[in-house]
C-alpha positions in Angstrom: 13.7 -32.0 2.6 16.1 -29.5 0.6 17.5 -26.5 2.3 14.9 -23.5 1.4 16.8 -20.3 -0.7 16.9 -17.7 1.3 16.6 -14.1 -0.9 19.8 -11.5 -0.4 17.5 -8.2 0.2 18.3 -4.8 -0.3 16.3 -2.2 1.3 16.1 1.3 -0.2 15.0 4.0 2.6 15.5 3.3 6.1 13.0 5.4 7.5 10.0 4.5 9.7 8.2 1.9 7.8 11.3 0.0 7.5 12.3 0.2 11.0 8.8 -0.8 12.5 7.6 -3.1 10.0 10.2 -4.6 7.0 13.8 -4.6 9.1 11.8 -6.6 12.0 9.5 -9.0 9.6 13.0 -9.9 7.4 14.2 -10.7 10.8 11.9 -12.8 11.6 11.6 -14.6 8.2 15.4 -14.9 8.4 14.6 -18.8 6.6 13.5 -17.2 3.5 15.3 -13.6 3.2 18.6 -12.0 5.0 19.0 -8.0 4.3 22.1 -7.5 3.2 22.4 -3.9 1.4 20.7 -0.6 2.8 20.8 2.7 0.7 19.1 5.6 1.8 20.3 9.4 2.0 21.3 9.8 5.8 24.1 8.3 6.9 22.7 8.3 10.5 19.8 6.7 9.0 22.0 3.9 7.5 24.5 3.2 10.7 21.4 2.7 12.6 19.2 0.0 10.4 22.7 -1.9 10.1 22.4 -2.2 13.5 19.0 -3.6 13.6 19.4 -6.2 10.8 20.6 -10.4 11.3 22.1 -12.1 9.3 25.6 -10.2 9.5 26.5 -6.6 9.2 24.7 -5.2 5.6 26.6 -2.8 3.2 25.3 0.5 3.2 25.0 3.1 0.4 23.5 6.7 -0.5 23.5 5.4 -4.1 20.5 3.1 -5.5 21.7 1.8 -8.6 25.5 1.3 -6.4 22.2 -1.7 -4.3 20.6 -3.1 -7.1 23.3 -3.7 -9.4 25.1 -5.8 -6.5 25.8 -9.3 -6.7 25.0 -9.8 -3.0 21.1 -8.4 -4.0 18.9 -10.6 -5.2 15.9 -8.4 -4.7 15.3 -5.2 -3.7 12.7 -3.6 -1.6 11.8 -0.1 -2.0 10.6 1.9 0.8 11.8 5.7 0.7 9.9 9.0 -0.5 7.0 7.6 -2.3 8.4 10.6 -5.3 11.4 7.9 -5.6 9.4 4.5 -6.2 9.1 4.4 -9.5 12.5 5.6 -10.6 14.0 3.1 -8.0 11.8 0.4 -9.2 13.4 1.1 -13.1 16.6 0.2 -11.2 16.0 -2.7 -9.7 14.5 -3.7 -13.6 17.3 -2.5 -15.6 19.5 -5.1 -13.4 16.7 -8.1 -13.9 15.6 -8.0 -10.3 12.0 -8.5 -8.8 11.4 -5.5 -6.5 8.8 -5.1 -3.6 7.5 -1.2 -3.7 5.5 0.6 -0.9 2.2 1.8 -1.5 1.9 4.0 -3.3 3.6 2.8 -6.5 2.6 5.8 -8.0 -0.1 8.6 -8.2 0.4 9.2 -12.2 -0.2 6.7 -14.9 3.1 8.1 -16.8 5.1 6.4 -14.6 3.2 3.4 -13.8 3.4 3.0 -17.6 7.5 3.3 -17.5 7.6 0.5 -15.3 5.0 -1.6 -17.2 7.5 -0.7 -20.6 10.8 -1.7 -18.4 9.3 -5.3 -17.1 8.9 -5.9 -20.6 12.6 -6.5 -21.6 13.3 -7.5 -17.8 13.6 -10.6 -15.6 12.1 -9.0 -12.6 8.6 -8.1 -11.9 6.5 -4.8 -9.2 4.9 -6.2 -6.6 3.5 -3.3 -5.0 2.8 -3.5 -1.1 -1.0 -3.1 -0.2 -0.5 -5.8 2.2 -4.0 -5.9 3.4 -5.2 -7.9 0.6 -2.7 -10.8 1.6 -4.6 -11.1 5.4 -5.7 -14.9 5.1 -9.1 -12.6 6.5 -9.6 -10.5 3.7 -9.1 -13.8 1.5 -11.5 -15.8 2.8 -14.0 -13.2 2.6 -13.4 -12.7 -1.0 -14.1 -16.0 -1.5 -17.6 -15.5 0.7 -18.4 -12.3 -1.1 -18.0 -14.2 -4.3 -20.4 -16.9 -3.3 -23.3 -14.1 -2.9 -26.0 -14.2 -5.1 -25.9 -10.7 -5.8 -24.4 -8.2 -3.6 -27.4 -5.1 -2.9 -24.9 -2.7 -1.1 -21.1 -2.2 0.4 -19.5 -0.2 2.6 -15.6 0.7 2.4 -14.0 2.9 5.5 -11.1 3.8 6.7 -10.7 6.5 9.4 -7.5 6.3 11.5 -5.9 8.3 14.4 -2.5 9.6 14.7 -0.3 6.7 13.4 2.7 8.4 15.5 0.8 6.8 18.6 1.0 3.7 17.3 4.4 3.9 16.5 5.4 4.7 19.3 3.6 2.2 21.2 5.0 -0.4 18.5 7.8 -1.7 20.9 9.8 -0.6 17.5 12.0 2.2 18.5 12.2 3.7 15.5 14.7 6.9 15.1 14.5 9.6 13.1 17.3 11.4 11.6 17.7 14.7 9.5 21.5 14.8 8.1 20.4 14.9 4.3 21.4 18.3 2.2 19.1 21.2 1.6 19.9 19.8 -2.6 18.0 16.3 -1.4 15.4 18.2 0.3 14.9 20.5 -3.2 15.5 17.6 -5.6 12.5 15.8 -3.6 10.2 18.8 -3.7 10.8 19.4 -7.7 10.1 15.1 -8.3 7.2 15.8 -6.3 5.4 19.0 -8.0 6.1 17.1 -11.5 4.1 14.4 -10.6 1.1 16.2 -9.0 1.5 18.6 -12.3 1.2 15.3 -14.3 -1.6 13.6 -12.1 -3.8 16.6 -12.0 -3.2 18.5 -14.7 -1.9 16.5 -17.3 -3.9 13.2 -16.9 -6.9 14.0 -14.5 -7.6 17.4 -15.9 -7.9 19.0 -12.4 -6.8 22.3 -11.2 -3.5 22.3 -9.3 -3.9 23.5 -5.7 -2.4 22.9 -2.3 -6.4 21.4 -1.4 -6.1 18.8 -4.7 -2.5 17.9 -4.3 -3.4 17.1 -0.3 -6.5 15.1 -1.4 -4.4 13.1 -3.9 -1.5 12.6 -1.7 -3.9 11.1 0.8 -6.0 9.2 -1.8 -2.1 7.5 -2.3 -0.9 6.6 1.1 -4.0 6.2 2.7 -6.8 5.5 0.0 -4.5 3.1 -1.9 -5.1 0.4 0.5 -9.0 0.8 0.2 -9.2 1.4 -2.9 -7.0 -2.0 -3.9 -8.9 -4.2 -1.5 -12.2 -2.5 -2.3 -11.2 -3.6 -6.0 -10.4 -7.5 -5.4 -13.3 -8.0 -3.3 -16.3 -6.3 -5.1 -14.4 -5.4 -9.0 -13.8 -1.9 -10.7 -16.6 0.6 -9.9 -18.8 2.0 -13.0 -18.9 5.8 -12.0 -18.2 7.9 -9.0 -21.7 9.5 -8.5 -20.9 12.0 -6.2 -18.0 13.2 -3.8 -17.1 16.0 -0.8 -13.4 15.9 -0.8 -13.0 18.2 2.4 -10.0 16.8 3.9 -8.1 19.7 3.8 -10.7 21.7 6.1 -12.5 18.8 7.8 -9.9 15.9 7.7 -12.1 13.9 6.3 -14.0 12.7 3.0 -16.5 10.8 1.2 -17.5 9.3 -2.2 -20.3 7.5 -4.1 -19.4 4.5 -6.5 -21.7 3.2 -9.0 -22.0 -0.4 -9.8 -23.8 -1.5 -12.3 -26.5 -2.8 -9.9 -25.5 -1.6 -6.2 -23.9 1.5 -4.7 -20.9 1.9 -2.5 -20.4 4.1 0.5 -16.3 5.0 0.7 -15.7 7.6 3.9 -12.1 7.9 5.3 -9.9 10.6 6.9 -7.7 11.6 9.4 -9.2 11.9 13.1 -7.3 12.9 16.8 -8.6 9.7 18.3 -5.9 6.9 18.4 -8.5 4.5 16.9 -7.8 2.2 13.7 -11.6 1.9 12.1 -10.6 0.0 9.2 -13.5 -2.5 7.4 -15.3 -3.0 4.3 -18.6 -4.4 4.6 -20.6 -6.5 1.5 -24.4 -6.7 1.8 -27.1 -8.9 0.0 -30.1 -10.4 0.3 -29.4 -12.6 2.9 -25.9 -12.6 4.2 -23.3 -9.3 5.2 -19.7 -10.2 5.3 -17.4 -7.7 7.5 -14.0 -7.9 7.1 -12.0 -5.8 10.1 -8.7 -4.5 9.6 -6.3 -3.6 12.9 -3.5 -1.0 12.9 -0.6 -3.2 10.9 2.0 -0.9 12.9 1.4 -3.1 15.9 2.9 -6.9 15.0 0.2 -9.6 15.8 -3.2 -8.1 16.0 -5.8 -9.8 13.9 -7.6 -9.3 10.9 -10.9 -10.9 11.4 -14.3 -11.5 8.9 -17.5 -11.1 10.3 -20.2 -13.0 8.7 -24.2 -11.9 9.9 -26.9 -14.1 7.6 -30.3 -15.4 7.7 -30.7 -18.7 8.8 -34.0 -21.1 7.8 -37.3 -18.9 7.9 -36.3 -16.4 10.1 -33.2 -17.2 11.9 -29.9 -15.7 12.5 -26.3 -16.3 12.7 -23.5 -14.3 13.4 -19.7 -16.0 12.9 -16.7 -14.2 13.3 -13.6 -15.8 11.7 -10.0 -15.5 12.6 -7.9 -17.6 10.2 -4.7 -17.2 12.1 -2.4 -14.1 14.0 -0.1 -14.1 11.1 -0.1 -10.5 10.3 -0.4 -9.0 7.1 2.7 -7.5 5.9 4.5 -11.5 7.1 2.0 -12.9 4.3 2.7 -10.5 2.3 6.4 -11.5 2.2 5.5 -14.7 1.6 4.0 -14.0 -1.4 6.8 -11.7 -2.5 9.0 -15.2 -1.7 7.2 -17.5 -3.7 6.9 -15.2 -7.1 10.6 -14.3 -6.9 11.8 -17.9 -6.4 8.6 -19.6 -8.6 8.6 -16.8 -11.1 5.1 -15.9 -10.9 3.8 -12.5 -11.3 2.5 -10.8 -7.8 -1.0 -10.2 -7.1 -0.6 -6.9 -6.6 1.3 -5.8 -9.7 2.1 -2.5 -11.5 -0.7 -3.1 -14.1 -3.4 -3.9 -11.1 -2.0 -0.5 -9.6 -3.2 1.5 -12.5 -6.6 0.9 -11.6 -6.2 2.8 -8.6 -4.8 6.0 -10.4 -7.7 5.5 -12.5 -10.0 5.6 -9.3 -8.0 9.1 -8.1 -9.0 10.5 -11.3 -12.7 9.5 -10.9 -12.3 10.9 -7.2 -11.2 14.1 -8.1 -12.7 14.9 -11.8 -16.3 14.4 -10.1 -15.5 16.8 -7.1 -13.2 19.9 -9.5 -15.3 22.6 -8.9 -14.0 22.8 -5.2 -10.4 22.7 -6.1 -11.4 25.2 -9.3 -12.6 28.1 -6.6 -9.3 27.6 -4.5 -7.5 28.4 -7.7 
């Protein structure tokens, strides 16, 4: 059998999520990808990843076009202030390269429409990294969600506890490092309040407050993943009936989706409890399918379906379905693999990612009149 190609990677940011989760899974997948450049704006930052990578000793840069213009890069995985995804992602494009980009890809359609424009007139393709909807789980109970009759009700949540317990309980060792210059720090805030400006002014017609520009940042690095999954498994919601965005008082929120014949109960938030309560649920006449996702921070634990249904004339049976420990952000790699080297377009692409700025702006429009008396 031929030798498999294994991809040259360059990581962009070397903060937490690459040191617990992408550093560590490139390791492991050392048959299919080696890192061999890391950029990011700390120097500390940099001299420790370096450290942490196989393969041989990476170059290291402050500059991202310096990574994805290199030879030694075939792809490029972008992982840094989520204010720096899309203009990162234009790099690795300009230079023909497929690039993998954190959730979220971006909270404004503007830029999600500069990188649909760029992979025009480019070789490389977005994937972006809502890895939850490559767990084998979650596939499988797609496929048993599509094999409903009709579907009468669903149920997406997503309340999580402090994710710095998990990390630290990650047998990771993550480090975190602040030698960057008070001109990054600045240059970060003013990429940041253009985007919310765009978002909520511009595009969503929302009043721009510190309570809507919390709710959308959450709706992006939290919601995302809902949101995406929620999407795949049940389609694009009608309408978003009603709404009590009161994470910035309560921690936590709710909304109301409209189907065109069923309704949809979405509640997640922020809670002190180190608990990962993760599901979405799919009801009809005669079967529920559950599927369960597990903090992804710590390697290994399970993403499972749950399948309850009626059974003859009155029966019952209950199966609950592990398809394998492979965890999500491994099969998501995978996939990343097989598009680069196959040259197919990744399930989750820039255009798919629209959709979920379009499901912000539902979020927020519906629920404006809070965020209008905080103005």
């Amino acid at each position: 059998m031929a030798e498999s190609r294994v991809l040259r990677v360059g990581i962009i940011g070397c903060g937490e999520i690459t040191q617990v989760v992408h550093i560590p899974t490139i390791n492991l997948l050392a048959h299919r990808f080696r890192t061999t450049y890391l950029c990011d704006i700390s120097q500390k930052s940099l001299d420790h990843c370096a450290t942490r990578t196989l393969g041989g000793t990476p170059k290291t840069t402050r500059d991202a076009e310096e990574l994805c213009a290199s030879p030694d890069v075939d792809v490029v995985l972008i992982a840094n202030a989520d204010a720096y995804h899309v203009a990162h992602g234009l790099l690795a494009l300009k230079h023909d390269k497929y690039c993998l980009v954190e959730k979220p890809l971006s909270i404004c359609f503007r830029d999600i429409d500069r990188l649909l424009e760029a992979e025009k007139t480019s070789k490389g393709k977005v994937m972006v990294g809502t890895m939850r909807r490559y767990a084998s789980a979650f596939a499988e109970a797609v496929r048993e969600v599509g094999g409903m009759e009709k579907i009468t009700y669903a149920r997406v949540r997503d309340i999580i506890g402090p994710n710095a317990t998990a990390v630290a309980q990650s047998g990771t060792f993550p480090q975190k490092f602040d030698d960057f210059s008070a001109a990054d720090s600045q240059e970060r805030v003013e990429r940041e309040e253009d985007i919310y400006t765009q978002a909520l002014s511009t595009e969503f017609g929302v009043p721009v407050t510190a309570g809507s520009k919390r709710m959308l940042r959450v709706l992006g690095a939290l919601g995302t993943h809902d949101l995406s999954a929620m999407r795949e498994i049940i389609g694009m919601p009608k309408s978003v009936t009603g709404a009590n965005l009161m994470l910035p008082t309560s921690g936590m929120f709710s909304v109301l989706f409209r189907y065109e014949n069923f309704g949809v109960t979405y509640e997640s938030g922020l809670s002190g409890v180190p608990d990962f309560d993760a599901h979405i649920e799919v009801y009809s006449p005669t079967k529920i399918v559950r599927v369960q996702i597990d903090n992804p921070y710590i390697k290994g634990l399970p993403v499972t379906m749950t399948v309850r249904e009626l059974v003859g004339e009155g029966g019952f049976q209950e199966r609950k379905v592990r398809t394998t420990f492979e965890d999500p952000y491994t099969l998501e790699m995978l996939h990343f693999y097989e598009c680069v080297t196959e040259g197919k377009t990744p399930k989750t692409s820039a255009l798919d990612a629209r959709n979920d700025v379009e499901l912000f702006r539902m979020i927020l429009k519906v629920d404006e009149a809070r965020f209008a008396a905080e103005a």
